[in-house]
C-alpha positions in Angstrom: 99.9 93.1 115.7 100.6 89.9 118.2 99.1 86.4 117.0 96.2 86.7 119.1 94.7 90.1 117.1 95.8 88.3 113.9 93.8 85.0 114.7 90.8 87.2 115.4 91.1 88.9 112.1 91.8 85.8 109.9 88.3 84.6 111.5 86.3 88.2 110.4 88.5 87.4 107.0 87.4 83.9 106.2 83.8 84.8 107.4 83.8 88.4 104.8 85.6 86.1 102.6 88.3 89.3 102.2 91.2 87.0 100.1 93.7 89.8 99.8 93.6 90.5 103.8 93.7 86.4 104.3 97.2 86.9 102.2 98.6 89.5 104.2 97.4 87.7 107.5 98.5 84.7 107.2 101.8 86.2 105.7 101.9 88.1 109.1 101.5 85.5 110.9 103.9 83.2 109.0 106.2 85.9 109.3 106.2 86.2 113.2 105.9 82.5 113.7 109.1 81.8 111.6 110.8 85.1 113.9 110.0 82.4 116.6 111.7 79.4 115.5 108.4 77.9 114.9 108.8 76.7 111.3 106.2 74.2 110.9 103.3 76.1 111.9 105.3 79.7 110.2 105.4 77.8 107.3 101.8 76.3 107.3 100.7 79.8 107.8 102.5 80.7 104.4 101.6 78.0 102.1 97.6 79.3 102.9 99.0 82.9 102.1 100.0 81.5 99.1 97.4 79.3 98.1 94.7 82.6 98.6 98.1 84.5 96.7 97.6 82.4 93.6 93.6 82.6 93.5 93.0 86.5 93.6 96.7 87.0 91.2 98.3 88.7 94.1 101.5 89.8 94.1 103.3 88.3 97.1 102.7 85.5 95.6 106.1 85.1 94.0 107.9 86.7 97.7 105.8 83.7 99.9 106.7 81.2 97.4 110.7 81.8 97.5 110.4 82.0 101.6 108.8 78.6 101.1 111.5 77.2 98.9 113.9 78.5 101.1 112.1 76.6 104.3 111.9 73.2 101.6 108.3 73.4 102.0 107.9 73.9 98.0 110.3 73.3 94.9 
C-alpha cells in the first residue's frame, strides 16, 4: 500500500473511529516514511500509532515504542 491509499484510509479510520486500523496505519505509514529517510514525519506517524496503541491496549504498543526510542523520539 503506497502513502496515498494509506492517507485515504486513515481519513475513513478517524471518521469510523476504527482505533486498531489507526494503529496499524499510521504504523504503516511510519514504517515506509522511516524506509525513506524521512524521520521526522516517520516518526510523527508513530508516536500517533502509539498514542491510539496505548488507548485500545494494543499490542504493538511495546514494538512502536522501542522504534521510537531507537529514533530519540521517546525515553
Amino acid at each position: 500500500m503506497d502513502l496515498e491509499q494509506i492517507t485515504q484510509k486513515l481519513l475513513a479510520a478517524h471518521a469510523a473511529g476504527g482505533k486498531p486500523a489507526l494503529v496499524s496505519l499510521y504504523s504503516a505509514a511510519g514504517d515506509q516514511m522511516l524506509s525513506l529517510g524521512n524521520v521526522d514525519p516517520g516518526c510523527f506517524c508513530l508516536t500517533q500509532a502509539y498514542i491510539f496503541a496505548l488507548d485500545c491496549g494494543d499490542e504493538p504498543a511495546h514494538e512502536i515504542h522501542q522504534t521510537l526510542v531507537a529514533y530519540r523520539r521517546e525515553e
